[in-house]
Every structure is written in C-alpha cells, then in structure tokens.
Backbone of each chain as ProteinMPNN parsed JSONL, in Angstrom:
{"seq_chain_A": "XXXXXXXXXXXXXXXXXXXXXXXXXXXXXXXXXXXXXXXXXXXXXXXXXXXXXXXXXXXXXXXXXXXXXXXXXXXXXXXXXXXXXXXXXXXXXXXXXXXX", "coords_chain_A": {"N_chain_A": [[104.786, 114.312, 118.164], [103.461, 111.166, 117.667], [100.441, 108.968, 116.601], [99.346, 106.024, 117.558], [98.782, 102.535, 116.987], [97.428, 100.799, 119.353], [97.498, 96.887, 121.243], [96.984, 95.454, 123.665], [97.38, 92.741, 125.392], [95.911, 90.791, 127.788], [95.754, 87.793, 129.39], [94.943, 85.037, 131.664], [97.688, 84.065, 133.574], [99.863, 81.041, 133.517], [99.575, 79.361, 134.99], [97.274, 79.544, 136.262], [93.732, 78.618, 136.687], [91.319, 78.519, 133.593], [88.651, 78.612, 132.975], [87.505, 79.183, 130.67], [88.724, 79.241, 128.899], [88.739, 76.339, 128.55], [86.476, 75.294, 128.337], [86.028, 76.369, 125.74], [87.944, 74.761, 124.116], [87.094, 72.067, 124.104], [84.729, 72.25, 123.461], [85.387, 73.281, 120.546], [86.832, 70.658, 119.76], [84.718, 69.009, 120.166], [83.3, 70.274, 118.348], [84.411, 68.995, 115.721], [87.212, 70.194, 114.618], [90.059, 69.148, 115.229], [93.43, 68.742, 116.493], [93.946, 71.091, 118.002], [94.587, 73.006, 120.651], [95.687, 73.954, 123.799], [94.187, 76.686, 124.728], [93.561, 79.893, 125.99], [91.86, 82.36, 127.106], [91.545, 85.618, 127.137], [91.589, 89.116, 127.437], [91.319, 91.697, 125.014], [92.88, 94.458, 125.186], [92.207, 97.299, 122.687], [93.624, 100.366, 121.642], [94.455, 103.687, 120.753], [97.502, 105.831, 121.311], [98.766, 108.487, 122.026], [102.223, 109.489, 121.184], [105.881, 110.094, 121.205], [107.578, 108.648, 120.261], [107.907, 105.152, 119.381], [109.235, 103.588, 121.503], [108.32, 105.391, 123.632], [105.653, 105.01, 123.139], [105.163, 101.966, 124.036], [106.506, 101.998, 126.424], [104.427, 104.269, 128.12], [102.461, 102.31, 127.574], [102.586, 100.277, 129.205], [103.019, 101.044, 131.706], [100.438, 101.768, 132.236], [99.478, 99.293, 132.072], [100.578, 98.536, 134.289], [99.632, 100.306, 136.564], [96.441, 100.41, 136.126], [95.354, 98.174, 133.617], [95.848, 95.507, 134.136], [95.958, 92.827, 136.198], [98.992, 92.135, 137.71], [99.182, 89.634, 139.85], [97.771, 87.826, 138.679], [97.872, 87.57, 135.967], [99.306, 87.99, 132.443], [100.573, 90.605, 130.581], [100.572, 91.057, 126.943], [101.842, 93.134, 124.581], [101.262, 94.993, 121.977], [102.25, 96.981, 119.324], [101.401, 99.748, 116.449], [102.45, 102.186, 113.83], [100.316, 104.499, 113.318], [98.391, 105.477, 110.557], [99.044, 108.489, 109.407], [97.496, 111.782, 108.202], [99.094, 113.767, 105.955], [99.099, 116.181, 106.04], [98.019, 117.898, 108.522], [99.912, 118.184, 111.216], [99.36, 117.132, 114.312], [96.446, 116.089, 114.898], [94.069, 117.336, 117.191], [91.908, 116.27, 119.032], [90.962, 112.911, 119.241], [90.199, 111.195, 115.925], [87.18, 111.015, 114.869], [87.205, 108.016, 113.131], [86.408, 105.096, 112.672]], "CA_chain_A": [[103.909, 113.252, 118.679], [102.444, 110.779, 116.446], [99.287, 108.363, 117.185], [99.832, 104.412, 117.935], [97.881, 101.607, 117.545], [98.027, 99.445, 120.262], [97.014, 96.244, 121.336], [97.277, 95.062, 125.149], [96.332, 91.145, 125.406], [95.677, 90.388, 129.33], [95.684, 86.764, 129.519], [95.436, 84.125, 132.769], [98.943, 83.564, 134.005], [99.654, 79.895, 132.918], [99.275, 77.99, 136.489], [95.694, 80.199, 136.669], [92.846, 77.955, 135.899], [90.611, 79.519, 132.37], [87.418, 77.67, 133.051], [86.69, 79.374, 129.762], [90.046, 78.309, 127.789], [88.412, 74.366, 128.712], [85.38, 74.98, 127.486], [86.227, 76.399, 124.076], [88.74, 73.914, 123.684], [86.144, 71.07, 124.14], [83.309, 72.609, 122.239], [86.135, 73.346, 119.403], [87.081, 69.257, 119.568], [83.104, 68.781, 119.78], [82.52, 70.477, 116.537], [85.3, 68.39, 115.013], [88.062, 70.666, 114.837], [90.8, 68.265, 115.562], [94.657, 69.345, 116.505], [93.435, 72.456, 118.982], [95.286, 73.077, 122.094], [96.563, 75.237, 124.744], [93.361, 77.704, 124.624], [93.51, 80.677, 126.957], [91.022, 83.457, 126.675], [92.038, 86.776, 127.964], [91.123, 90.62, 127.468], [91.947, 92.256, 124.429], [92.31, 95.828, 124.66], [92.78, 98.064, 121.805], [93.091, 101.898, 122.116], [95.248, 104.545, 120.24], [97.868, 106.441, 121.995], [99.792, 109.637, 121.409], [103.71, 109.133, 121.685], [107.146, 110.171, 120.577], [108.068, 107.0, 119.432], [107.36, 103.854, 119.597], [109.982, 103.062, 122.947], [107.892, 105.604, 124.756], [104.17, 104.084, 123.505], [105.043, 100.795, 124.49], [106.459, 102.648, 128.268], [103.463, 104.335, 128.987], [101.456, 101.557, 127.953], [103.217, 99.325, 130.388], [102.294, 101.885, 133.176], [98.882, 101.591, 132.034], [98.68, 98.182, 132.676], [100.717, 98.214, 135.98], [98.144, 101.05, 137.302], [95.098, 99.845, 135.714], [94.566, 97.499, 132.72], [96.353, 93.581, 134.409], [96.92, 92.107, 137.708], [100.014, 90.786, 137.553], [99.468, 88.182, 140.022], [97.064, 86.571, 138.083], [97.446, 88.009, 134.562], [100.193, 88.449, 131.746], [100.617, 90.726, 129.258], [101.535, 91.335, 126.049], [101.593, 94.574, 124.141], [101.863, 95.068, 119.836], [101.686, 98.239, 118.591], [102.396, 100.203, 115.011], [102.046, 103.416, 113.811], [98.605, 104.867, 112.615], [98.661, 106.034, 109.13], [98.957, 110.023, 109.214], [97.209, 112.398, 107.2], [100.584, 114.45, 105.405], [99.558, 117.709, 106.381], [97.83, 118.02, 109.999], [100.725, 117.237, 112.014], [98.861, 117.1, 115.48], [95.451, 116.431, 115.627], [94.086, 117.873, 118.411], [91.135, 115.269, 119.43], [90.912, 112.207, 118.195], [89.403, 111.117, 115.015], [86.384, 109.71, 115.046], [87.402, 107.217, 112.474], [86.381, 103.207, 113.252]], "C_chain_A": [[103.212, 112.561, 117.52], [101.56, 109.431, 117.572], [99.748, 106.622, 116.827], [98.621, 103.694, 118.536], [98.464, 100.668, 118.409], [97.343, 98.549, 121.235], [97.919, 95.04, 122.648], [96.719, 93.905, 125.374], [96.729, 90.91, 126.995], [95.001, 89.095, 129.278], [96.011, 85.96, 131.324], [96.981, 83.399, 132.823], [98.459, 81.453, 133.361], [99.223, 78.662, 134.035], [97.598, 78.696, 136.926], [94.949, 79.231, 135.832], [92.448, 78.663, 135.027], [89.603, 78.37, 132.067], [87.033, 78.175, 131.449], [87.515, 79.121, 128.461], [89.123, 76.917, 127.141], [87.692, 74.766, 127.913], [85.358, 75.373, 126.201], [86.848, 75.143, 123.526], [87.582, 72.551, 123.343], [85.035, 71.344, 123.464], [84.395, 72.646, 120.525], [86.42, 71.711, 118.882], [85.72, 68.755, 119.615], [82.644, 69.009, 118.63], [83.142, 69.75, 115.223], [86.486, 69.269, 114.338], [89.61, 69.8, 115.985], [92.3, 69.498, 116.003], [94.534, 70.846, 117.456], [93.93, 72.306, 120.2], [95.47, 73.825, 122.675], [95.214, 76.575, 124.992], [93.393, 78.172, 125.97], [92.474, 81.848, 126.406], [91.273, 84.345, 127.788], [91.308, 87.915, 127.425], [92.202, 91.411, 126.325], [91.546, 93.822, 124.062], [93.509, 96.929, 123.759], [92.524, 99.984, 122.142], [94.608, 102.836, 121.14], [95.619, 105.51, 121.196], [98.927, 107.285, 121.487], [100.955, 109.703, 121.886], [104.704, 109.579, 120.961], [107.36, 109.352, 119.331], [107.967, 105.99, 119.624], [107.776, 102.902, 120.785], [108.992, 103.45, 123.775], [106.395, 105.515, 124.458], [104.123, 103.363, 124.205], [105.579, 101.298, 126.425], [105.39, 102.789, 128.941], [102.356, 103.22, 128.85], [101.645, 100.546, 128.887], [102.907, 99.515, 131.42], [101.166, 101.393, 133.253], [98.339, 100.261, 132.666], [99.303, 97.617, 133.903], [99.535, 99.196, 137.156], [96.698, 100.188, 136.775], [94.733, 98.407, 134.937], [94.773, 95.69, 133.49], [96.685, 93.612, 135.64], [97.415, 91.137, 137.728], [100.284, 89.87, 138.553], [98.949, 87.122, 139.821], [97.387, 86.148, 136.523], [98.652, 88.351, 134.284], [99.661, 89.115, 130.919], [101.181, 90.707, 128.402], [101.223, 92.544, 125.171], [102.192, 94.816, 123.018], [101.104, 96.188, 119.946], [102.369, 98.654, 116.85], [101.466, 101.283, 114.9], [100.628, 103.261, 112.963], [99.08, 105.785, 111.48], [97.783, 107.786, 109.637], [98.798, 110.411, 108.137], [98.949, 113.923, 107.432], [100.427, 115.766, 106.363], [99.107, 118.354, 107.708], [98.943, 117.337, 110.313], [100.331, 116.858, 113.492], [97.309, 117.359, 115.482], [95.034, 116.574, 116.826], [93.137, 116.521, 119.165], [91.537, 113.853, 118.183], [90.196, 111.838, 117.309], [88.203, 110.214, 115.531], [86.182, 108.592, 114.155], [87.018, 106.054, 113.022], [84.648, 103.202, 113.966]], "O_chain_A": [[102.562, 113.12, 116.637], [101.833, 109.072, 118.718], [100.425, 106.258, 115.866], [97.903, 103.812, 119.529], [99.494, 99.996, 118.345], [96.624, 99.092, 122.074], [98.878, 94.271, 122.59], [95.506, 93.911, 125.581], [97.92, 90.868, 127.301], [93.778, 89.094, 129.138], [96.986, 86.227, 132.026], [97.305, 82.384, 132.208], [97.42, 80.889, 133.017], [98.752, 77.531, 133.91], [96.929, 78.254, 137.86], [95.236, 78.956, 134.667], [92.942, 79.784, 135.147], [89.682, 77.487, 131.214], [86.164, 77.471, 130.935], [87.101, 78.875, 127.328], [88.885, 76.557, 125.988], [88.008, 74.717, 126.724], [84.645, 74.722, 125.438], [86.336, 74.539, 122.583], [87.399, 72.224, 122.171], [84.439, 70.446, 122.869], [84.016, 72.03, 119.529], [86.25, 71.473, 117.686], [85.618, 67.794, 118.853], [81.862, 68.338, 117.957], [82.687, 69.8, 114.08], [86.687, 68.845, 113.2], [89.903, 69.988, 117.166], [92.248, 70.721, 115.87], [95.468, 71.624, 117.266], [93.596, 71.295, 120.818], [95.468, 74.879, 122.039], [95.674, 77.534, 125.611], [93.312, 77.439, 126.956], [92.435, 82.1, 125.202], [91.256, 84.069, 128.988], [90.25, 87.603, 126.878], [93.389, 91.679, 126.513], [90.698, 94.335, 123.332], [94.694, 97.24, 123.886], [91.592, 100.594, 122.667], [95.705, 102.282, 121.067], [94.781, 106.087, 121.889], [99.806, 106.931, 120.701], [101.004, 109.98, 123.084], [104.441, 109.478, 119.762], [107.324, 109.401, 118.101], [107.894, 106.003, 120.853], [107.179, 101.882, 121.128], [108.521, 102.649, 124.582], [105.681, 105.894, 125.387], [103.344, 103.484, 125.15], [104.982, 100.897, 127.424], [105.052, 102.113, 129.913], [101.477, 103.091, 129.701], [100.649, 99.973, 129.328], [102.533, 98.647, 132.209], [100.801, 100.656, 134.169], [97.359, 100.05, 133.381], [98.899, 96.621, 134.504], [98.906, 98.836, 138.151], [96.186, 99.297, 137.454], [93.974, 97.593, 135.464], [93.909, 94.826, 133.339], [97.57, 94.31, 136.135], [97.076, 89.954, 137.752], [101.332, 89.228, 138.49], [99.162, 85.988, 140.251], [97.28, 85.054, 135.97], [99.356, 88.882, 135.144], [98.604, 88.792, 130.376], [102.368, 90.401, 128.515], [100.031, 92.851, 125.183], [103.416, 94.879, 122.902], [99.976, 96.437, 120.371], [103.323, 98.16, 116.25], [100.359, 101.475, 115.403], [100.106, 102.367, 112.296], [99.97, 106.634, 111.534], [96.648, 108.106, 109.991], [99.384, 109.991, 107.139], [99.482, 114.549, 108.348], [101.246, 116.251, 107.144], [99.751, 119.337, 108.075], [99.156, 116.187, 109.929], [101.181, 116.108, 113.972], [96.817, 118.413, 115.886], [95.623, 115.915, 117.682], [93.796, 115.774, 119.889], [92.03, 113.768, 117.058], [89.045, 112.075, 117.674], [88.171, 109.205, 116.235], [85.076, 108.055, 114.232], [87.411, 105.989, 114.187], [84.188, 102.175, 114.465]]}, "seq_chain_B": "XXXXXXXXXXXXXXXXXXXXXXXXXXXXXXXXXXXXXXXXXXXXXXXXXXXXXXXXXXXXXXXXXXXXXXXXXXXXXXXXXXXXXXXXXXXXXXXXXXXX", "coords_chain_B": {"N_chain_B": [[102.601, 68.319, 109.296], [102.6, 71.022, 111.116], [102.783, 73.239, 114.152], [100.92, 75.637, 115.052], [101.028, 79.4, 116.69], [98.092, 80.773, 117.483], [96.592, 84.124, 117.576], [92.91, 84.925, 118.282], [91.699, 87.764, 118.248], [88.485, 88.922, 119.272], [86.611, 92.05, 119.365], [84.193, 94.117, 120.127], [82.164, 95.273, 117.373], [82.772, 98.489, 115.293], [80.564, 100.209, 115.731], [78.949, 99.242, 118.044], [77.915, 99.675, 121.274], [80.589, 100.233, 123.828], [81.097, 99.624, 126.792], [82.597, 99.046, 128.667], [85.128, 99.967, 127.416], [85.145, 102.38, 127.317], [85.01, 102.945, 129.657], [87.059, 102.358, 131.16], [88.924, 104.447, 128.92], [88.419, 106.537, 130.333], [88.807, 106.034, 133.158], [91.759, 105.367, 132.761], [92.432, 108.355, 131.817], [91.743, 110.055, 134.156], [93.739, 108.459, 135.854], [96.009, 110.406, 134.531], [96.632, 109.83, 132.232], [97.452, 111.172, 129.479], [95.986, 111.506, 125.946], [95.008, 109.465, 125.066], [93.037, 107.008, 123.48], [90.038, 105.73, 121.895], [89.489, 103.312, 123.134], [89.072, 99.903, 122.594], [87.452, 97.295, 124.274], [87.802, 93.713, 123.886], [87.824, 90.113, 123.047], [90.48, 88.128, 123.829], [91.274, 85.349, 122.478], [93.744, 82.762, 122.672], [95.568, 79.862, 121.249], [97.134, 77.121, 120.23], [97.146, 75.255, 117.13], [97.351, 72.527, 115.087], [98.467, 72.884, 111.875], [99.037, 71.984, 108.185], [100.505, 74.13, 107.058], [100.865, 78.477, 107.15], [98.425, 79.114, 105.939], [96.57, 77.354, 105.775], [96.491, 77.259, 108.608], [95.354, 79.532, 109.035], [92.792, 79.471, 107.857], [91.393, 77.457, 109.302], [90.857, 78.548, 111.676], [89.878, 80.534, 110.709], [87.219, 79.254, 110.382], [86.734, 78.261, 112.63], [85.945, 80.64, 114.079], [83.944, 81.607, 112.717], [81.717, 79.661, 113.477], [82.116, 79.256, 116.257], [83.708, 80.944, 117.858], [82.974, 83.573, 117.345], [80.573, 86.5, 116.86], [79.211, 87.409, 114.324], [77.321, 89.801, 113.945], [77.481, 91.4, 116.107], [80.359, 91.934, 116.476], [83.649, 91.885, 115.387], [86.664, 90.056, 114.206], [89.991, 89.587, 114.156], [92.581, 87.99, 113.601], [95.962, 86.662, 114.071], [98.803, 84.968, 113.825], [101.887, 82.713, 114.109], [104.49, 81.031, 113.643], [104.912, 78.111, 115.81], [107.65, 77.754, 117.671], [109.91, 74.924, 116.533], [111.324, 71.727, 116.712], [115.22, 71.287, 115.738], [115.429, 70.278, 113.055], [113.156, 70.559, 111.546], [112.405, 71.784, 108.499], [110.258, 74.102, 107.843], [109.205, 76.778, 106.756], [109.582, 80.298, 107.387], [106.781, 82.199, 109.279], [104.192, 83.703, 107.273], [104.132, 87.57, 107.672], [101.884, 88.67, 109.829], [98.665, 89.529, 108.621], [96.879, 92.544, 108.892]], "CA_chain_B": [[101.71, 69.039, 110.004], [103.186, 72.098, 112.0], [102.198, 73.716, 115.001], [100.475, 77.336, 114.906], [100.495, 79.985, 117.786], [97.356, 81.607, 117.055], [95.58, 84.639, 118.494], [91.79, 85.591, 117.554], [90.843, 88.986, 118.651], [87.38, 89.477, 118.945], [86.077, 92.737, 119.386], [82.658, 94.687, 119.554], [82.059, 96.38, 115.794], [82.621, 100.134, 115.517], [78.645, 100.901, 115.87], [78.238, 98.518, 119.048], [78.726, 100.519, 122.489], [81.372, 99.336, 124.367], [80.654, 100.665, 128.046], [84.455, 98.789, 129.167], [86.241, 100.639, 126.775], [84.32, 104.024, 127.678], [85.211, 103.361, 131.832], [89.111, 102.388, 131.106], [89.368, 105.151, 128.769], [87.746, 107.396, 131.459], [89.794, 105.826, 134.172], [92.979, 106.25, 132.321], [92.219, 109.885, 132.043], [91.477, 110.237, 135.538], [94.339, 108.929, 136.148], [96.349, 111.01, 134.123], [97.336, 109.393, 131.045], [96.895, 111.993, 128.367], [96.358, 111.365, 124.814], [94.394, 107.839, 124.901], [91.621, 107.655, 122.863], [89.57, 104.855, 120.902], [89.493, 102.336, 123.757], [87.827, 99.098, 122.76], [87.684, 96.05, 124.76], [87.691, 92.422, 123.487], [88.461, 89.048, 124.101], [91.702, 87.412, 123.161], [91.565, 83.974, 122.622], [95.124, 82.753, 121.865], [95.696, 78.768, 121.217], [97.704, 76.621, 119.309], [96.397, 74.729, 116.132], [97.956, 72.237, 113.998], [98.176, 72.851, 110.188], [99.794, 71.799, 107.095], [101.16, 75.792, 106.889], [99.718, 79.637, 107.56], [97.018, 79.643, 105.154], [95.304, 76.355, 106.185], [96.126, 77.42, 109.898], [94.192, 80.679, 109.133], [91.394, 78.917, 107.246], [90.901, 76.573, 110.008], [90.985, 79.739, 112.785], [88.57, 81.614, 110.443], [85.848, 78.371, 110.281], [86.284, 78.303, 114.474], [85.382, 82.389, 114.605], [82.193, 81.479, 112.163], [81.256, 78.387, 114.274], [81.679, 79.144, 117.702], [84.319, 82.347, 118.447], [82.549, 85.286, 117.295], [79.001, 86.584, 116.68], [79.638, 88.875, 113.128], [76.511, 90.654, 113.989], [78.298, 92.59, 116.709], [81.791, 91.453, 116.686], [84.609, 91.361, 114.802], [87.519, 89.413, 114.488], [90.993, 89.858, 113.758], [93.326, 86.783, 113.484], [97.099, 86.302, 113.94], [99.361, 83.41, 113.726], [102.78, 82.568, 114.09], [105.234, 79.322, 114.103], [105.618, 77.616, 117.259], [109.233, 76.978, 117.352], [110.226, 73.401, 116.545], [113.179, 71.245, 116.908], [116.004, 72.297, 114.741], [115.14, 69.423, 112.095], [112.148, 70.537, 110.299], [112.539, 73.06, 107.244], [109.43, 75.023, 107.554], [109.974, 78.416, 106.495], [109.23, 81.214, 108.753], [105.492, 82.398, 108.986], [104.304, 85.366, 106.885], [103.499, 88.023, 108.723], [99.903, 88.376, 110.521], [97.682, 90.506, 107.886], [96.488, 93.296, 109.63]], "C_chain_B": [[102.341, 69.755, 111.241], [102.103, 72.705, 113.099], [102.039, 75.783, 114.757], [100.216, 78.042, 116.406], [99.177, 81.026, 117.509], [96.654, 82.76, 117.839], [94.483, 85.47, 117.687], [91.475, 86.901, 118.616], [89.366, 89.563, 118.222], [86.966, 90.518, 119.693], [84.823, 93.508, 119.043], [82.746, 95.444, 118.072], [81.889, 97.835, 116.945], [81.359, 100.806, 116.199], [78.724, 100.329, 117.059], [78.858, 99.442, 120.406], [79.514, 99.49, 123.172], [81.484, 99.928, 125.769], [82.239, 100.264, 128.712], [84.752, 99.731, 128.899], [86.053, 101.985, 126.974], [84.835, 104.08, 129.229], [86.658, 103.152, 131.367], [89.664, 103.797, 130.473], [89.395, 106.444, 129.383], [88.636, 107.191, 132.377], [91.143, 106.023, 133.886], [93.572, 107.839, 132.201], [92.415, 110.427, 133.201], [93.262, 109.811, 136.411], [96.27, 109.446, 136.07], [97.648, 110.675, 132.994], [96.768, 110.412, 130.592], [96.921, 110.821, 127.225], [96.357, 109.655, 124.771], [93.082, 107.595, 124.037], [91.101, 105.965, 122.224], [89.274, 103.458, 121.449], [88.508, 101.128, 123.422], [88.504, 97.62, 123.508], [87.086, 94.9, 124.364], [88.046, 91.426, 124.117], [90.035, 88.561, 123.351], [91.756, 86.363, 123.343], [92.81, 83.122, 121.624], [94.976, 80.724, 122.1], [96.649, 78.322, 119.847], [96.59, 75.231, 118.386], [97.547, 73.964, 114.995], [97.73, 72.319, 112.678], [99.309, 72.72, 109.625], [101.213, 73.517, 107.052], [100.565, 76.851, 107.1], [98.594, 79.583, 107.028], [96.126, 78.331, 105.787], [95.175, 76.58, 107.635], [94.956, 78.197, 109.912], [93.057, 80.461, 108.929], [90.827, 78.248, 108.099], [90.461, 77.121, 111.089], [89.42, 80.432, 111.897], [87.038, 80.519, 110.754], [85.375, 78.628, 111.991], [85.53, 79.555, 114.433], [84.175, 81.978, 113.945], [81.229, 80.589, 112.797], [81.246, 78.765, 115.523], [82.222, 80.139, 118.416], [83.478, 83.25, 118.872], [80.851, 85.346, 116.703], [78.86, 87.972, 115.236], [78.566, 89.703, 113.106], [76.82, 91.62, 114.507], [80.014, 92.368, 116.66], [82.396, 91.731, 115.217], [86.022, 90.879, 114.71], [88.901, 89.598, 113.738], [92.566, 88.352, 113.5], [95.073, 86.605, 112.958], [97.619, 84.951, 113.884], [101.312, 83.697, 113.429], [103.571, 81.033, 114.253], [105.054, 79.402, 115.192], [107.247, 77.024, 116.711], [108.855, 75.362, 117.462], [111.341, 72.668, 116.357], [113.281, 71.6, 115.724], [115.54, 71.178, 113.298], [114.049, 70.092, 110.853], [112.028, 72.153, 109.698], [111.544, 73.972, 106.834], [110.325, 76.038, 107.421], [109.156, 79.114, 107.158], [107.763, 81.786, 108.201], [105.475, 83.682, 108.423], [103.847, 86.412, 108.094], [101.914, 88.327, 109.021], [99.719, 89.755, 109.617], [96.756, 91.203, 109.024], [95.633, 94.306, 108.938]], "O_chain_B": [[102.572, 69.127, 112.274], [100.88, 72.668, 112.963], [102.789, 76.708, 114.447], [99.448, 77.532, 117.221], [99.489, 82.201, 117.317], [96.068, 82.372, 118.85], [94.711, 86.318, 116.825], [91.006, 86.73, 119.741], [89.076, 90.314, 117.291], [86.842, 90.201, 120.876], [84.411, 93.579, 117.885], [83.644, 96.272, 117.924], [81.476, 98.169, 118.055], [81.308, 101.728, 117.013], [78.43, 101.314, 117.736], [80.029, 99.809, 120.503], [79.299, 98.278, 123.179], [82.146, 100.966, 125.76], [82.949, 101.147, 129.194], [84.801, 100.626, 129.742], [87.001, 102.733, 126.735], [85.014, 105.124, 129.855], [87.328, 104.18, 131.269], [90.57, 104.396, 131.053], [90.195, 107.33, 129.081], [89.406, 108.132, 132.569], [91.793, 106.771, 134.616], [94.688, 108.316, 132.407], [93.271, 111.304, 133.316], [93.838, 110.523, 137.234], [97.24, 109.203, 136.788], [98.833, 110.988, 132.884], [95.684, 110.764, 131.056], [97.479, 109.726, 127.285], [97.272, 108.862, 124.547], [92.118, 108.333, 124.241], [91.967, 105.092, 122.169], [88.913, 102.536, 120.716], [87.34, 101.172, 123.808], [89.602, 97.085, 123.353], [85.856, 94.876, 124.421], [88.469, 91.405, 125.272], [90.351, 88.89, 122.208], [92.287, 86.03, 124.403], [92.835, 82.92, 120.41], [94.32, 80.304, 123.054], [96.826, 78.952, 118.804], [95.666, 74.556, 118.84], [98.348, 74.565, 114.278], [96.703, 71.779, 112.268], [100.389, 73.083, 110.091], [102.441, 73.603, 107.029], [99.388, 76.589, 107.348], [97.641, 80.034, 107.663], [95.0, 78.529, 106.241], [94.106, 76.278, 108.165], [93.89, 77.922, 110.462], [92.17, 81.026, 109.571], [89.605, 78.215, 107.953], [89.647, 76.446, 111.718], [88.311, 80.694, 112.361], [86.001, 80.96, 111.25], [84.302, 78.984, 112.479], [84.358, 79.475, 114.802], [83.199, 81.986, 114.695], [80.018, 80.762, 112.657], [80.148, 78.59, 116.05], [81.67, 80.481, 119.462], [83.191, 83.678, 119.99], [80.169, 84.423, 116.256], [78.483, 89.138, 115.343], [78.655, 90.538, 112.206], [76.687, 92.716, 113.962], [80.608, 93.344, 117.117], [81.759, 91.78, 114.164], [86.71, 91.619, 115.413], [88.779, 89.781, 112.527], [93.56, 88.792, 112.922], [95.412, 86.455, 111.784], [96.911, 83.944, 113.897], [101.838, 84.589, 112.764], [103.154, 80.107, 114.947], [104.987, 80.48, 115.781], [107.709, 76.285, 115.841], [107.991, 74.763, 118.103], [112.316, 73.147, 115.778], [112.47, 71.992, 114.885], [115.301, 71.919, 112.345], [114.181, 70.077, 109.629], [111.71, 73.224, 110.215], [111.656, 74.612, 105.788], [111.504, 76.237, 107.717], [108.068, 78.677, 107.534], [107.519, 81.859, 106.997], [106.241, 84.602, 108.71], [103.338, 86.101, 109.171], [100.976, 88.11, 108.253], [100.371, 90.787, 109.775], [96.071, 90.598, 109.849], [95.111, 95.217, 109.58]]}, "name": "protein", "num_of_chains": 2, "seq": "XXXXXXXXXXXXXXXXXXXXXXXXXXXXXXXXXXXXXXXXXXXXXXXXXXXXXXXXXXXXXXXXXXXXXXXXXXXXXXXXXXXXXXXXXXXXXXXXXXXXXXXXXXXXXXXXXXXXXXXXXXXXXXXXXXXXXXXXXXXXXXXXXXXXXXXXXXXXXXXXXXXXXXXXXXXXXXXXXXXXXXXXXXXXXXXXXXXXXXXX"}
C-alpha cells in the first residue's frame, strides 16, 4: 500500500447556472483583467489515500464521489492524483502523518 | 495570444480548521472507506485566460489570487494551467507541466 495525493474538483455541470462563476468573472473584467472567460467555481477537495496503485486510488476515489463527495446531476468531476513521497524505510505507516 | 485552461485551487492554510474536511473525512469513514486521511476542502475556480504563453498566463492567474481569489492570511493557492487546444495551424508548443 502506498499513500496518494489526491485532488477531487466538483464543479457545476456546464448547463448549471454558477451565480458565483458570473460574478468573479465580472469583478475580474472590473479590476481590468482583460481576456478572462468561462469561470466556474466548484469544490476542491484534497485528501490522501492509501492504495495499491494508482488504478485502484483513482477507483475508490470515484466511489467516494458517487457515495458522497458530487451529485452527478448537477456536478462533474475530475480527479488528479500522484504519489506521496515515502520515507525509504517505514513501509506502512500506520496513521497518518501529521505533516501539512 | 493563446488561450489558457486554468485552475486556481484555493484552500484553507494548514493551521486554519477546516470543519468540511473534518465531516467528509468522518463521513467517509463511516461509510467505510479505510485509509483516508488529510481531508481539506477548497474552492476550485477553473477559467480560461488569454496569454502570450504559460508564464505570463501564470503571472496574470497569480495577480487575480492577490486581487480578488484568495485571502493569503488563511488560504492558499495552488495554480495550474494547460493549453486549450487550438486549430491545427498555430505552432505553440505544448504547456509545461503545472508546478506542483
């Protein structure tokens, strides 16, 4: 088992209004920030997860966000992960670090 | 002047409680993900941005997060970027990858 960062972006489907997309977008072209488009603001959640390999991180995190994290009839996701730098000689910590 | 897919991840700093990321990683537990740990929840605000190339996209992404994104007292921000595809004509070269 090794530990995986990974990063679950839950964004408004694209036909879902994002009353809060607009208003960045328009405060961003307010401050003079020219060329800015398309803004969606969604839910970015990060969390480290203990896995084989990197097929079966990205699996159970898929579960994760069909049980819990997105409702897909409003909400897409998308899901980047990569490995977490291991110390050589613990091969299994037991809890996780409290690193961050 | 090329098109950028950008996404800013802002998240609470390490020190700031994050009471989300404390109930998901709780609720995940519950129900019966093992081996989840470190849960933090942010926002993801993904948009496109025109720039010359990556570095002025990024530079122009980092001024937004200091101006109006993010709050660096509690927050912090993380910042990707990638081409938007574009017709077959124009000879950009492929984006570096997102510094992580």
């Amino acid at each position: 088992m090794s530990r995986w960062d990974v990063l679950v972006e839950v964004s408004p489907r694209a036909e879902i209004a994002d009353p809060a997309g607009t208003t960045i977008e328009r405060a961003l072209a307010a401050l003079g920030f020219a060329g800015v488009g398309e803004v969606r603001v969604g839910k970015a959640i990060r969390m480290e997860v203990s896995a084989a390999d990197a097929a079966e991180a990205r699996s159970v995190t898929e579960q994760m966000c069909d049980r819990l994290l997105a409702n897909p009839v409003i909400e897409d996701t998308r899901i980047e992960l990569c490995a977490v730098a291991q110390e050589p000689i613990a091969p299994e910590p037991a809890a996780p670090e409290p690193s961050r």
